[in-house]
N, C-alpha and C positions, 0 to 999 in steps of 0.2 A: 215234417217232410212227407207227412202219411198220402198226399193230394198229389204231391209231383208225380207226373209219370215214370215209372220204374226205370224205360230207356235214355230220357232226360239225365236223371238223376248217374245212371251208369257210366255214360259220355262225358260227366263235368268232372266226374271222379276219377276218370282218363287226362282229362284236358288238362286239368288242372292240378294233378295227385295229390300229394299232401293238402292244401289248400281248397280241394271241391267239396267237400263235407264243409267249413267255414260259409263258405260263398252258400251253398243250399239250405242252412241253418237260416242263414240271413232272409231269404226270402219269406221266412215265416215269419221275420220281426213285423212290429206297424209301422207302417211308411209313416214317412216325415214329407209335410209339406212345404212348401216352398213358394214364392212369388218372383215376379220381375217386376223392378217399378221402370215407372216412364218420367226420363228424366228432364221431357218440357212440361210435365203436369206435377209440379210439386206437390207433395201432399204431406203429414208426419205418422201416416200408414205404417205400420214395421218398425219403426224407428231403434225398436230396441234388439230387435230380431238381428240377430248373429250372419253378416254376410258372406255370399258362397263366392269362393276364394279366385274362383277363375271367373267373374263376373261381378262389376264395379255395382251395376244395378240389382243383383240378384240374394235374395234375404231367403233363410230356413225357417221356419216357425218352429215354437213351441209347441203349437194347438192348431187346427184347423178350424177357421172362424167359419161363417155362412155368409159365401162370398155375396150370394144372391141380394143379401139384406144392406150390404152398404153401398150409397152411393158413388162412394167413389170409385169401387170397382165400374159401376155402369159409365162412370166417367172420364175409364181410359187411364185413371190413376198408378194401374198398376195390373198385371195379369199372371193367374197361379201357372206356372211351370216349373217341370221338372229342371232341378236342382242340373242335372248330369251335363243334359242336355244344354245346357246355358254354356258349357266351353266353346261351344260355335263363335261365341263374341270374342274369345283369348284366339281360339285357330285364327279368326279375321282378322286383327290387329296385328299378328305374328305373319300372317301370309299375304295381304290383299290390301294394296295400295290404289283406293278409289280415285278417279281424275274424273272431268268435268262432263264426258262424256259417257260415263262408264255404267254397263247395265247386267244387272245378276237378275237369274232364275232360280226361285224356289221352287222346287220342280213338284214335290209332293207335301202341297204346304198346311193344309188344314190340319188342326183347327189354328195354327197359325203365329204361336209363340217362333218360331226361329224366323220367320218371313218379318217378325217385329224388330228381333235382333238384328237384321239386314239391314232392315229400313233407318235402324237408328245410326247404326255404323258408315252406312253411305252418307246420310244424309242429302243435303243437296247437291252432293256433288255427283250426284246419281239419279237411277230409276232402277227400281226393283218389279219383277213380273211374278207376284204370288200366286201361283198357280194350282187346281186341285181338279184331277181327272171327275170325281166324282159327284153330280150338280148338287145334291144336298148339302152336301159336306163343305161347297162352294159356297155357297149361301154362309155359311157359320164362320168360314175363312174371309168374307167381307162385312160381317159384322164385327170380326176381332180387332180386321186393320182401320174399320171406322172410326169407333169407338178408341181408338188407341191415337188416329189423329195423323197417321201416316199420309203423308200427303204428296209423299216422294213412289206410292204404290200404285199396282194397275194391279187388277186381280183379272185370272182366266179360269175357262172352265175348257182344259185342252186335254189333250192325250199326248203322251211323250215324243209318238210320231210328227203329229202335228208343228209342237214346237219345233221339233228337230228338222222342219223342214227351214228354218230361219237360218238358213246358213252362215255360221262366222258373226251370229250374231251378239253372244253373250259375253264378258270378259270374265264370269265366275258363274257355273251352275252347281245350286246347292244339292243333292241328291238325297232324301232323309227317305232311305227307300224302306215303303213293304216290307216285315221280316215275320219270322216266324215267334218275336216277340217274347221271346226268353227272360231278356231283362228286365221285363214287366210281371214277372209272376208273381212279385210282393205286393202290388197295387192293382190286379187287375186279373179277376180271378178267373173271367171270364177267355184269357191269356191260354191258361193252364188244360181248360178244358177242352180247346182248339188243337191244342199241340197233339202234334201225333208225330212217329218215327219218320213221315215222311213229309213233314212242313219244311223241314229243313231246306232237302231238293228243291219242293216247289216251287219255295221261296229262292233258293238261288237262280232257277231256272227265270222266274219271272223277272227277277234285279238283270241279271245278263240283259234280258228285255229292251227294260227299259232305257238302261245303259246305252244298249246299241244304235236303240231310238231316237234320244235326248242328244247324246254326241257332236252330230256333226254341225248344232248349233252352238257350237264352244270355240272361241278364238283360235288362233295359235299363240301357243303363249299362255293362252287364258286357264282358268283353276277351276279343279271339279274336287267339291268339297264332300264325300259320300259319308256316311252315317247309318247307324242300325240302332235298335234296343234288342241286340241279339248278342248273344254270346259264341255263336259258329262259326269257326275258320270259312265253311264253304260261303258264309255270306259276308264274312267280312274283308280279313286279309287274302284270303283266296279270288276274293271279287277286284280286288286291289292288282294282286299278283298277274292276274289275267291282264288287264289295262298294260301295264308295264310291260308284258312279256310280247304284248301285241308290235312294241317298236312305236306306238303312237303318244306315249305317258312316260312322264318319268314321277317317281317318290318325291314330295315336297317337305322335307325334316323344318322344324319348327321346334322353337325352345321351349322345354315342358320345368317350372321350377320343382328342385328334387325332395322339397319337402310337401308337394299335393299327392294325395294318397290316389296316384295316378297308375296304372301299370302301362308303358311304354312299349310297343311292340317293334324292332328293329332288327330285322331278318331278312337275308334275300333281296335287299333293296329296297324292300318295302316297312314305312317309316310310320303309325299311328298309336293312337291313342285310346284303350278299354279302361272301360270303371266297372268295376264290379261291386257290389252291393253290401259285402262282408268286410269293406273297404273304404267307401264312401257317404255320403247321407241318402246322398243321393239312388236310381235304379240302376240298371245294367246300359252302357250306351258302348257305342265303336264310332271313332270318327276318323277318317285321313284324307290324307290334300295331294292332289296328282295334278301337275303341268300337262297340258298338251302341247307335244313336240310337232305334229302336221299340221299343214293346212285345210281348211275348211272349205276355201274359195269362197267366189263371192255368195252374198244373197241376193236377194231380192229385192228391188228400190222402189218397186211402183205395188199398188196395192188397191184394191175396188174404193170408193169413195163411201165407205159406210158413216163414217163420222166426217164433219161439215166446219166451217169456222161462223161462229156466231154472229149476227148479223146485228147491223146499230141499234135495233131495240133492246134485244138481248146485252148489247155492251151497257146501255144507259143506265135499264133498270142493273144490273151486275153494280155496275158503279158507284149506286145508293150506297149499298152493301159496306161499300170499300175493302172492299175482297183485292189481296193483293197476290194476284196470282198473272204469268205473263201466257200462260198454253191454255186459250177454255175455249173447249167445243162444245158443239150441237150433234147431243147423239140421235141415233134413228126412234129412240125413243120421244124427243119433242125436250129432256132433259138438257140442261147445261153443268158442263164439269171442267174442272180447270184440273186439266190432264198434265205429268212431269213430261210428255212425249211431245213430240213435234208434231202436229197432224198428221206427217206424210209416216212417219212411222209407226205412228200408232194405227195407221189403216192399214200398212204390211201387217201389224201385225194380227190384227181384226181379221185381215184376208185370210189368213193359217188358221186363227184359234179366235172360240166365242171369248168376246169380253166382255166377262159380266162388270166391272169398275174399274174406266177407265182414269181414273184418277177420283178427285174429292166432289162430288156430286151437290152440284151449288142447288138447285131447285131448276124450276121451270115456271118461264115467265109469261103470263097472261095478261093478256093489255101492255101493260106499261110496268106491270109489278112483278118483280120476283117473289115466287111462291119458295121459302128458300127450304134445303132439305136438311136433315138431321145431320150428314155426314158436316154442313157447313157448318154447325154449330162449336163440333168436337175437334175441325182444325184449326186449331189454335197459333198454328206458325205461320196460315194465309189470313186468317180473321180474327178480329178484337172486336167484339161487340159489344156497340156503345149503350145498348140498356142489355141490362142481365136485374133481375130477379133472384135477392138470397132467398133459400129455402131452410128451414132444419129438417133434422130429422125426419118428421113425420109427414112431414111435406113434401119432401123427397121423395119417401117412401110413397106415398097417395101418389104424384108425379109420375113416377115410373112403373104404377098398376095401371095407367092411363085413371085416374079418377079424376075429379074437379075438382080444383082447389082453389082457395081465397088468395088475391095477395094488394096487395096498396102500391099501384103502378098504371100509367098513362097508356091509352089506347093503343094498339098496334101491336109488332110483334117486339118479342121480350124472352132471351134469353132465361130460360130456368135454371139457378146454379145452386150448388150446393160445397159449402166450404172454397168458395172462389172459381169452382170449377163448373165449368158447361154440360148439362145433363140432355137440355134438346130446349127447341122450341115448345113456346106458347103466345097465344095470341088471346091479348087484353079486348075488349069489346063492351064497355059499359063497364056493367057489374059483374058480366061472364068472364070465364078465361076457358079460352081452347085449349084443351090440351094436344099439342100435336105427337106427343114418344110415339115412336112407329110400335105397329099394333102388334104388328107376328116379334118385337122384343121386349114387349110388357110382362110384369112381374106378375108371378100367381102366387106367389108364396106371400104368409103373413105371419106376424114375428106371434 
């Protein structure tokens, strides 16, 4: 504990009495990793790996492998998240009855394990808006839901205001807000040295924010799922408490079983769920679930004409493909995507907030031919491609450094797969093979 800051350390041994010594030992244990598989990409990944008990998909490891090195990670097979954090799948199931039209906001989603958890719990009875104020950080948040095959996703790069001008538009926004990162001080050491006496405020001062921002694009009726890796009343249950006392939220109780080494927080009205780390495998997380009792009024129905409906060449060449998707527009980029949105609504929501992917990014078509894109290889619930290419190993691995590799296969384009599964295009030409893996997600590492 010689690294925690003295004030940290003071506060837990308050908060917590008897039990804040336990909880602060703990942060100096070595973290334990964890994965989430993806249960349309079968793979025998983990198989043996011990599962985390509030998540059907979610496995603890023994050892931390080098995720870098197997393919199947690059193939969507599976993606490493915190263990804690994976209750967001049990709150959903507990709280959140998706119907045909129904639309959640991941509000602060990168690098994008809970916007996966969304996307697989809606499924198609939905659309999920994975959103990340921050453009880098956006970029990493559309290659996670690529790669993973989410084809029910639209990614943004917005600001909370911005969404929040979508009035009455969401039926659940997830809130995984900004904190001052407490719960992460056994994996993230970089955590420990940020924290100061008054991250705390800051950080509640900027979650009120955002809250206030994101809001009035929330149903009546509709559920705001908020979340920390924080351990402070002011940012958790106090952030809580605020909502409810406003007259606009009420507390949403949900059954927690009594043998998850959960602590339950149920005070004042307000109903959530901490994991603490002297406790769990998992790091420090907070989450709870509030109705909103008012209304939003309406939104907005009309939107600029930034995306277009693709036009009969665009349909033809698509149709090679046999891409079975029923929503594909023509973005401003010359791109074609088969958006979960309607056109009209996915320009409202173009009109508010940049979208950087607007659904599964099929290619762009030149001449008569789909030039098809990476994301169309990895979704596998709109496409089945009828030549793939097995890879092993090393092939794989050459594959996804973008190197050139050999294989025994007829001209044209050709799925690269590895263990059954889709790693990207290549394009056969003779004796040559194109490698297409997009460039800025090529490996540099060698075993």
């Amino acid at each position: 504990m010689a690294d925690l800051p003295k004030a940290f350390c003071d506060r837990i041994r308050i908060q917590f009495g008897t039990t804040g010594d336990a909880l602060l030992e703990a942060l100096d244990r070595p973290v334990k990793s964890s994965v989430r598989l993806n249960s349309h990409k079968h793979s025998e990944s983990f198989k043996d790996a011990n599962q985390v008990p509030w998540n059907s998909q979610g496995r603890v490891l023994n050892e931390r492998p080098v995720f870098t090195l197997d393919p199947l990670f690059h193939a969507g097979c599976y993606y490493p998240q915190e263990s804690s954090s994976m209750f967001l799948q049990w709150v959903l199931e507990q709280t959140c009855a998706p119907h045909g039209n129904f639309k959640a906001l991941d509000l602060c989603a990168a690098p994008g394990g809970k916007s996966l958890i969304i996307s697989d719990f809606i499924g198609q009875n939905g659309v999920l808006i994975s959103n990340e104020v921050i453009r880098s950080r956006a970029h990493i948040l559309k290659e996670v839901v690529t790669k993973w095959g989410a084809s029910n996703t639209v990614v943004t790069n917005a600001k909370a205001e911005e969404l929040g001008n979508l009035s009455g538009w969401f039926d659940c926004i997830v809130v995984d807000a900004p904190c001052s990162g407490e719960g992460m001080f056994r994996k993230d050491q970089q955590a420990r040295v940020e924290w100061n006496e008054n991250s705390v405020e800051q950080c509640s001062t900027r979650q009120k924010s955002i809250l206030n921002d994101v809001l009035p694009a929330l149903k009546e009726s509709g559920l705001l799922i908020y979340s920390t890796c924080t351990f402070a009343p002011e940012e958790n249950e106090n952030m809580l408490q605020t909502l409810v006392d406003s007259g606009e939220f009420e507390s949403v109780r949900f059954s927690v079983p009594h043998d998850w080494p959960i602590d339950v927080v149920d005070a004042n009205g307000i109903f959530a769920c901490r994991f603490l780390p002297h406790k769990v495998e998992g790091e420090g997380f907070f989450i709870g679930v509030l109705r909103k009792k008012a209304n939003s009024g309406h939104h907005n129905t009309k939107g600029k004409r930034i995306f277009e409906s693709v036009g009969k060449k665009e349909r033809e060449a698509i149709a090679k493909f046999g891409i079975q998707a029923t929503e594909i527009v023509l973005g401003p980029d010359g791109e074609c995507y088969a958006s979960p949105l309607k056109i009209d609504a996915l320009n409202v929501l173009a009109t508010e907030a940049y979208v950087l992917m607007p659904g599964v990014q099929l290619g762009k078509v030149m001449r008569t031919d789909l030039i098809p894109d990476h994301a169309l290889a990895m979704a596998s619930d709109i496409f089945h491609p009828n030549r793939a290419c097995s890879l092993d190993l090393m092939q794989a691995q050459a594959y996804l450094r973008g190197e050139a590799i050999q294989v025994d296969a007829a001209d044209g384009w050709c799925v690269a797969a590895y263990e059954s599964h889709a790693l990207g295009w290549m394009k056969v030409i003779g004796p040559r093979v194109n490698n297409y893996y997009p460039k800025e997600w090529r490996v540099r590492m060698k075993q």
